[in-house]
N, C-alpha and C positions, 0 to 999 in steps of 0.2 A: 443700343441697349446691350447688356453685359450678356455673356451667355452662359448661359442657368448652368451647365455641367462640366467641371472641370476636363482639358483633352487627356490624350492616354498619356500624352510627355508629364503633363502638370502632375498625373497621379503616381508616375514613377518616379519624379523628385521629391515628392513628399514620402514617401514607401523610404526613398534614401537618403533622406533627413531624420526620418525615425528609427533604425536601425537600433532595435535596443542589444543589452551587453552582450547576451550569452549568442547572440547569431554568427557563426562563422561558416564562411563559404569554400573554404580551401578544404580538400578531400577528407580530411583526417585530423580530430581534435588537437594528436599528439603526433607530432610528425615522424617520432618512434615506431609507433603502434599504430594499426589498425581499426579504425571501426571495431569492426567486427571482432576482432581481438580482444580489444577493451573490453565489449561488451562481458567478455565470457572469463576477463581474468580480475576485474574492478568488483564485480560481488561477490570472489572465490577470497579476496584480498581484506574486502570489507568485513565478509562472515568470521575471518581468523584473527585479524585485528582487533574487532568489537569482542569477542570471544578472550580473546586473550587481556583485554583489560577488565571486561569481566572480572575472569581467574584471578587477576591480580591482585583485585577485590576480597574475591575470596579465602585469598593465600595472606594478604596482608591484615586482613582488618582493621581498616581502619575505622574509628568512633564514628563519622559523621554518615558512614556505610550500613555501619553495624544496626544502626537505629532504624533501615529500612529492607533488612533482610526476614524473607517471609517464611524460613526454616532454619532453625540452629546447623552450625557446621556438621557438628556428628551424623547428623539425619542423611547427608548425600552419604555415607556408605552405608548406612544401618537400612536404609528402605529401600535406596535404589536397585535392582536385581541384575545392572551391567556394570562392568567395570568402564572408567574414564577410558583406557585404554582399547578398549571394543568400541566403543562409540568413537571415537578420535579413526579411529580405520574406518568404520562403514560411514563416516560424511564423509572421508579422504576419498571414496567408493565410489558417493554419488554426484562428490564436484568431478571427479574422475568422466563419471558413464553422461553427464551433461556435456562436460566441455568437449569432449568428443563429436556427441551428435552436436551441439553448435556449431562447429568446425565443417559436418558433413551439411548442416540445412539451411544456418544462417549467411547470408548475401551481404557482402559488404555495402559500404552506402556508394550507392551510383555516382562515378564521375569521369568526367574529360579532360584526363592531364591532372592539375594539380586544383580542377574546381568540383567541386560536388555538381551534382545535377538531379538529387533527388527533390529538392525545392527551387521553384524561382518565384521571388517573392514577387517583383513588378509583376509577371503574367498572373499569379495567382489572387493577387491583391486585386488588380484588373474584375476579375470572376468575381469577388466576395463584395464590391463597387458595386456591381450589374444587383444583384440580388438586394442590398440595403436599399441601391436607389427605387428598385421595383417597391420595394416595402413601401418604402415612404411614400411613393406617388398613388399605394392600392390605399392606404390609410389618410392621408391627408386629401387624396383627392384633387391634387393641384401640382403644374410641374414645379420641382425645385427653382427657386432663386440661386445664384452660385454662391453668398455668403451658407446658406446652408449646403448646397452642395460639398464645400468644403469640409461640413461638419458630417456630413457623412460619410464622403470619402474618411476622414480621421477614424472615424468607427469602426468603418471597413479594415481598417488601417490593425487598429487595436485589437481587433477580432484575429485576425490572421497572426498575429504577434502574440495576443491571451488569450483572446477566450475560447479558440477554438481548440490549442495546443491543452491549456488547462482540463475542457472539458474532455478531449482525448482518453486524461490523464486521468479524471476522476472514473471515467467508462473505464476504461484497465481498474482501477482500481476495486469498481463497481462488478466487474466477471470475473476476477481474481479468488474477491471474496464468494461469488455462488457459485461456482468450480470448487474450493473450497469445501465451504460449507453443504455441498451436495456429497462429495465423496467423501468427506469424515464423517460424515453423519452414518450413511450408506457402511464403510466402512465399520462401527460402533452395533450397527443393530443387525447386520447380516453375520452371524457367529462365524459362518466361514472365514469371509474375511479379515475378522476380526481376530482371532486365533491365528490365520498365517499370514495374515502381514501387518496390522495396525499393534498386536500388542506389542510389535517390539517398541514401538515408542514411548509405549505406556508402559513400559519396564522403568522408567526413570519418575517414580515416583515425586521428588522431589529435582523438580527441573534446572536447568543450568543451560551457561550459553552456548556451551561445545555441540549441547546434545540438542538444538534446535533445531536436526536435520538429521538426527538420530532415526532412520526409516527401514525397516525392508527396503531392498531397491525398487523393488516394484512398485510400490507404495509411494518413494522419493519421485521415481519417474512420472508416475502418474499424476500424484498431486501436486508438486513443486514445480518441475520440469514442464510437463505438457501443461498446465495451468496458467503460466508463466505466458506458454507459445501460444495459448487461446486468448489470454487477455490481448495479448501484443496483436493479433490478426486482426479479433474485435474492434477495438479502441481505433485498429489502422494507425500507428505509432510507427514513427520510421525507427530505424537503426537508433539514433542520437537520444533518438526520444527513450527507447527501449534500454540504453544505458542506463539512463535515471531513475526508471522504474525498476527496471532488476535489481538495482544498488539498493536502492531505496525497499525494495521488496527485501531482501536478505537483511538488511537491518533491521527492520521492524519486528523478524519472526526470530532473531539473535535476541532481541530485548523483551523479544514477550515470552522467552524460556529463561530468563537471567534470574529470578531467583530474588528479585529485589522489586519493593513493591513503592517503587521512585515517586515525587511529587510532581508534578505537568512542568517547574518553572528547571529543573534536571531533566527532564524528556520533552522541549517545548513541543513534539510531533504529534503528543496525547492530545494537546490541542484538536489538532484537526483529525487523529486517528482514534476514536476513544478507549479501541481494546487496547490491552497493557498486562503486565505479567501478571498483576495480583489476579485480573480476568483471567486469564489461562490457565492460575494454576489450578484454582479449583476444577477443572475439567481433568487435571490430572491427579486428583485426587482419589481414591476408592469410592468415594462417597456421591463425586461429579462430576463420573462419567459419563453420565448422559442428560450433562449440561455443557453451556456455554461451547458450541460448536463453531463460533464462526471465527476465521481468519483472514489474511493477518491482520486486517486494517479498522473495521468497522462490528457491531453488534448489533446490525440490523434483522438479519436473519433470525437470530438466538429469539431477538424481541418480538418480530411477527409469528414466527412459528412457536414459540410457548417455551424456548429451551434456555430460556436464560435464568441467570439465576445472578442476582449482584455480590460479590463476596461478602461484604459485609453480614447480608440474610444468609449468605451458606454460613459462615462460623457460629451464626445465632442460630440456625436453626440444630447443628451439628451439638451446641451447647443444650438448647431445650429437650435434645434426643437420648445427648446423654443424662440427665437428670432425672427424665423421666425414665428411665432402662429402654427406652426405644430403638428400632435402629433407623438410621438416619434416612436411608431411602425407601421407608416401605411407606404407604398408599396415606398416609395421614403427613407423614413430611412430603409429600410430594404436593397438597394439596396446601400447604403452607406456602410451599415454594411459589404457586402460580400466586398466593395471595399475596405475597411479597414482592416476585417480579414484576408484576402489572403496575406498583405504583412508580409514583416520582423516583427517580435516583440519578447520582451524579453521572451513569451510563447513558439515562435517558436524556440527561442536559448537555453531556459529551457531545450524543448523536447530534440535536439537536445544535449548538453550537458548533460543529463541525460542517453542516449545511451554508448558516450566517455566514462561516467563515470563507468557504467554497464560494460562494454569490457574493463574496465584497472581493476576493484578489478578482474573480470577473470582470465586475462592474467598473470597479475604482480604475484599472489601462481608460476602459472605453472612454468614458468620463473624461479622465486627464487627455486622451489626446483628442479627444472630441474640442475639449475647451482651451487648448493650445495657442500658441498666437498665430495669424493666417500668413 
């Protein structure tokens, strides 16, 4: 009779039969650079990059741009209350007072000689094997056969390669945002803080890429910095991992200050991320400020807690306010606004498609290597 569960040798050639692209084992992505290096100069590189094609945008004009900017050129110096120049120093300040402390706290990724050794995928795969197979035998009730044992291990397999790295990824992504959305909030309705260190951000009326990091330092540290280091603990993201997300964090918050109110198939990340600049700017608005709080990735918060508001309804209600001599945020537009934001809108089908999409890059590894040939 066959025997129902693959040995530890069997599950370690399968583990190294699937090796998918982005796994490398050798110390350091860039044999140049550092780990830890990278980490702290690839989203100092990415923020001024994106920024400056931006600007170029905004220096050029071209037609096919022009059609999706969400303020006339004149309006960055007629409203904004800082010069380009001040703002281009205090984010030069706080990639400064960051790469520093990464320098003094971040650890590079563990290795021996020229291998890494913060992962080993045969032992760890091993572990995530033990636990499927337990699943399967508390639920079916019966010991595996080894055609299915096979399809387990695959699972096991796919999990330690997606789903487990992914969900990592969305939990960062998931404390990022209520780190966030706790201290900007906090920040907006506590005047203290709000006078010495949030306004300065809110000096840029009409937002732009430079100025996405436009902070008090204290403010940059707290929010950006230590938020950054709470997701990465939380989530338990190694180093490699934490590259991706930092990069990935500094772009998101460069495009959702750009000034341009892009379509999803220009920004495919709106896909999975629903907030986007035209969302942000109304919160930097005079009118909505104490709306649309959440950052950078999602508007979930905004939705549970009552503070959202969709642009669309903020420029209609900003219009009904002005017709009728109203002003926009007193106690009759505010009670507009909850009647607005509670229904359907393409924020709420973002969220929601953003979930779909999160639950199929999972499913869809486990699936294909589950159903793989034996």
């Amino acid at each position: 009779m066959a025997r129902a569960a693959l040995s530890e040798l069997e599950v370690s050639a399968l583990v190294r039969q699937t090796l998918p692209f982005y796994y490398q084992k050798e110390a350091r992505v860039f044999t140049s650079i550092s780990d830890k290096h990278l980490s702290l100069l690839l989203p100092v590189l990415v923020y001024w990059g994106t920024s400056l094609a931006y600007h170029a945008l905004d220096v050029w004009q071209p037609a096919w741009s022009e059609r999706y900017r969400m303020h006339p050129p004149e309006q960055l110096a007629k409203r904004n209350r800082v010069s380009m120049r001040r703002v281009i120093g205090m984010v030069l300040l706080q990639h400064a007072v960051q790469t520093v402390l990464g320098l003094l706290v971040l650890e590079d990724t563990p290795h021996v000689g020229a291998w890494r050794t913060d992962v080993h995928p045969e032992r760890d795969v091993l572990a995530i094997t033990a636990w499927v197979r337990a699943a399967y035998a508390f639920v079916a009730r019966a010991p595996a056969v080894r055609a299915v044992d096979v399809l387990l291990v695959r699972a096991a397999i796919a999990l330690y390669w997606w789903g487990i790295p992914w969900l990592q990824f969305w939990t960062a992504c998931f404390v990022m945002d209520a780190w966030q959305y706790m201290l900007h909030r906090l920040m907006h309705e506590v005047r203290f803080l709000y006078r010495h260190l949030h306004s300065h951000h809110h000096r840029l009326y009409v937002p732009y890429a430079f100025g996405a990091l436009y902070n008090h330092p204290l403010e940059g540290l707290l929010l950006d910095t230590v938020g950054a280091a709470i997701a990465q603990i939380v989530s338990l993201i190694n180093l490699r991992q934490s590259i991706v997300f930092f990069t990935l964090s500094t772009y998101k918050t460069v495009s959702d200050h750009c000034g341009y109110a892009f379509p999803w198939y220009y920004h495919p990340i709106h896909l999975l991320f629903p907030n986007n600049a035209e969302y942000h700017d109304v919160h930097h608005q005079s009118q909505g400020l104490r709306y649309n709080y959440s950052q950078p990735f999602f508007v979930h918060f905004d939705t549970l807690l009552g503070t959202r508001i969709d642009p669309d309804d903020f420029h209609a209600m900003l219009e009904r306010a002005k017709h009728k001599g109203e002003r926009a945020g007193d106690e009759r537009g505010a009670k507009e606004r909850v009647a607005t934001a509670t229904r359907s809108s393409p924020y709420t089908t973002a969220s929601a498609w953003s979930v779909v999409l999160f639950l199929g890059i999972l499913v869809v590894p486990v699936v294909a290597y589950s159903l793989g040939p034996l």
